[in-house]
SEMARMI-249964 format. One line per 10 residues: their letters; for each residue x, y, z of N, C-alpha, C, O. Coordinates in steps of 0.02 Angstrom, whole numbers, plus 50000, padded with zeros to 5 digits. Layout:
<vogus>
a> X:Y:Z:X:Y:Z:X:Y:Z:X:Y:Z ~ ...
</vogus>
This chain:
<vogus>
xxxxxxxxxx> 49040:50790:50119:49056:50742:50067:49132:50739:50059:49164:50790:50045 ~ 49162:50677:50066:49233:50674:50048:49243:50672:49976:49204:50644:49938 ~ 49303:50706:49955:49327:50696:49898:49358:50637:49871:49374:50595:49912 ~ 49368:50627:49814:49395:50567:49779:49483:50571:49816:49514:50519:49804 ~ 49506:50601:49841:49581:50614:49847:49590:50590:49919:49635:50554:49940 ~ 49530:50622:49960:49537:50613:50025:49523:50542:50025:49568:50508:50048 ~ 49455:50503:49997:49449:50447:50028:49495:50392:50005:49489:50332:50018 ~ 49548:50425:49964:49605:50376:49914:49656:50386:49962:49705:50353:49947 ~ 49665:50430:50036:49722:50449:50083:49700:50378:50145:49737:50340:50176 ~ 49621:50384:50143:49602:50346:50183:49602:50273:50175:49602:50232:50221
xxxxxxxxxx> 49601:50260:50105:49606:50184:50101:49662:50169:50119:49675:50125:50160 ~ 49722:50226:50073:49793:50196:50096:49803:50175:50183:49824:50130:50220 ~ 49779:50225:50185:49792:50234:50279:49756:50193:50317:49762:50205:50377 ~ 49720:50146:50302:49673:50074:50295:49732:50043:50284:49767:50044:50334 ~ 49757:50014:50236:49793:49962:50235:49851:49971:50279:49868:49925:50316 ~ 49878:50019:50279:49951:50022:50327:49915:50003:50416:49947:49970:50458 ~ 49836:50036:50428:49809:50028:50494:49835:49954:50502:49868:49937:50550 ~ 49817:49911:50450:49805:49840:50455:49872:49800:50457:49875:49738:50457 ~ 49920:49839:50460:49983:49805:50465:50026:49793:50390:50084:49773:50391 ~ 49993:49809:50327:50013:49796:50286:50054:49844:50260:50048:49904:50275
xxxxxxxxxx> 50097:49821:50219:50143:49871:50182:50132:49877:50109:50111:49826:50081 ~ 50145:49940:50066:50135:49953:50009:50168:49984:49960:50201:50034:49972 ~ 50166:49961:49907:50200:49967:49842:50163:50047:49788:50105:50067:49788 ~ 50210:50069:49757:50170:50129:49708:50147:50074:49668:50088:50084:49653 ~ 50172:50017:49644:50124:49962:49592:50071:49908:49618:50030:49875:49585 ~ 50082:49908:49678:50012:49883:49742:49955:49940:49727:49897:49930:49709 ~ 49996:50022:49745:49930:50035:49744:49883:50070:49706:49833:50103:49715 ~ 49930:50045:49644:49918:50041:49553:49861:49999:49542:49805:50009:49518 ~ 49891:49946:49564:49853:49882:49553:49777:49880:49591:49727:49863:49559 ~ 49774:49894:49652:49743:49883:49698:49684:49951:49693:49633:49943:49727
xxxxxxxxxx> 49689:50005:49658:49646:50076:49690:49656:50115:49645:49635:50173:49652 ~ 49688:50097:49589:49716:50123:49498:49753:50203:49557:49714:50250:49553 ~ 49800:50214:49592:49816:50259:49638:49887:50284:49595:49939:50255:49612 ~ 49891:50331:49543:49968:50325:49517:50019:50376:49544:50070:50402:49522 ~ 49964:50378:49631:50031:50439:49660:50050:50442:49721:50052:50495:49754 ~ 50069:50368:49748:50075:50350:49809:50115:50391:49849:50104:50410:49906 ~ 50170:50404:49808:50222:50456:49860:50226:50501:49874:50266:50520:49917 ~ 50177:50547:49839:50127:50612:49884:50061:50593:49929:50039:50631:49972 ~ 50037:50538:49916:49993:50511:49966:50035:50502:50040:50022:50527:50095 ~ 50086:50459:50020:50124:50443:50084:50139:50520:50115:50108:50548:50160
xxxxxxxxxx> 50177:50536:50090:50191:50621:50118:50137:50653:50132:50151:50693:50176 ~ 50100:50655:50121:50030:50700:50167:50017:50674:50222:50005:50713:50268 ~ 50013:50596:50239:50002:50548:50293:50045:50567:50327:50034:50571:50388 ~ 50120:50587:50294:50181:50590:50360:50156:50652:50382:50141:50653:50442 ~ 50143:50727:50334:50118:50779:50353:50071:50795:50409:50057:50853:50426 ~ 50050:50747:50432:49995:50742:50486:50027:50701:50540:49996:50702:50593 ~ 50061:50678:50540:50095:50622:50612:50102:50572:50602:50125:50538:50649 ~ 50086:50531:50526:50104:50469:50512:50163:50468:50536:50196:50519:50545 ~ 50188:50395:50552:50266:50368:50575:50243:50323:50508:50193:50289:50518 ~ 50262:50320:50463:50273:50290:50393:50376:50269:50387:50425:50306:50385
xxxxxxxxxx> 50367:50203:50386:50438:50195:50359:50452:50166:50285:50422:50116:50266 ~ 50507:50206:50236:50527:50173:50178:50578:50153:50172:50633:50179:50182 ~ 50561:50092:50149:50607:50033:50120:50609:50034:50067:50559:50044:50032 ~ 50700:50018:50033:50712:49994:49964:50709:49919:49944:50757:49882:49957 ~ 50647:49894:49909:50638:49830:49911:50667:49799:49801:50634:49821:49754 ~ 50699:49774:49794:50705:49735:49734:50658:49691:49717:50648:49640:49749 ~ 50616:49715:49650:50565:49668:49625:50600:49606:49607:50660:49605:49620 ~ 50572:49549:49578:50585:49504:49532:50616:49514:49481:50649:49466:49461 ~ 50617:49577:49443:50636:49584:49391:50700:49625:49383:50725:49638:49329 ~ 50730:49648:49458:50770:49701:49456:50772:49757:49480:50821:49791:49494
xxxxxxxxxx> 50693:49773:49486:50689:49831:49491:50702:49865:49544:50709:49819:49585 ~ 50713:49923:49578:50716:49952:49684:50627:50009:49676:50615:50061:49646 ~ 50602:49981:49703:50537:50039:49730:50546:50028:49794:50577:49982:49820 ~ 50510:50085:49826:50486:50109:49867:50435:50071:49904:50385:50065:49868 ~ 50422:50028:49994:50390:50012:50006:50383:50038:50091:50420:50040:50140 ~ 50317:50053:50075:50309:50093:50152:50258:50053:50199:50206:50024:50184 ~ 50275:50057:50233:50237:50027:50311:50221:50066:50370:50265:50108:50374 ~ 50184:50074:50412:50181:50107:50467:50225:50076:50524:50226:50017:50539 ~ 50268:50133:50558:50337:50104:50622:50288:50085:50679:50227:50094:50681 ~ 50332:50056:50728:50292:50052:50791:50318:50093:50839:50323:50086:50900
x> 50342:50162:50784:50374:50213:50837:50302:50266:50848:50305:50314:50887
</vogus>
């Protein structure tokens, strides 16, 4: 039986499979997830090639947006 933590590593790791990139408020929004940047770091912990970008919201803001490299 997977845990609630693991299968919350796997969705992330689902969307990045799919080419998409993600936000800590994507994956707020998306999976109520309020701890993306230890999610991401466990993924790298294992061999993810995860890249972060400083992206500016609409409003000002700089987060964090990660994607999988094609390294």
């Amino acid at each position: 039986m997977k845990t609630q933590k693991q299968s919350l590593i796997n969705t992330i790791a689902a969307v990045l499979e799919h080419g998409q990139s993600i936000t800590t408020k994507q994956a707020y929004d998306w999976f109520d997830c309020m701890e993306l940047p230890a999610k991401i770091c466990q993924l790298k912990n294992v061999g993810w090639k995860i890249k972060t970008t400083r992206v500016k919201t609409p409003e000002g803001k700089t987060v964090a947006k990660y994607k999988l490299t094609n390294a």
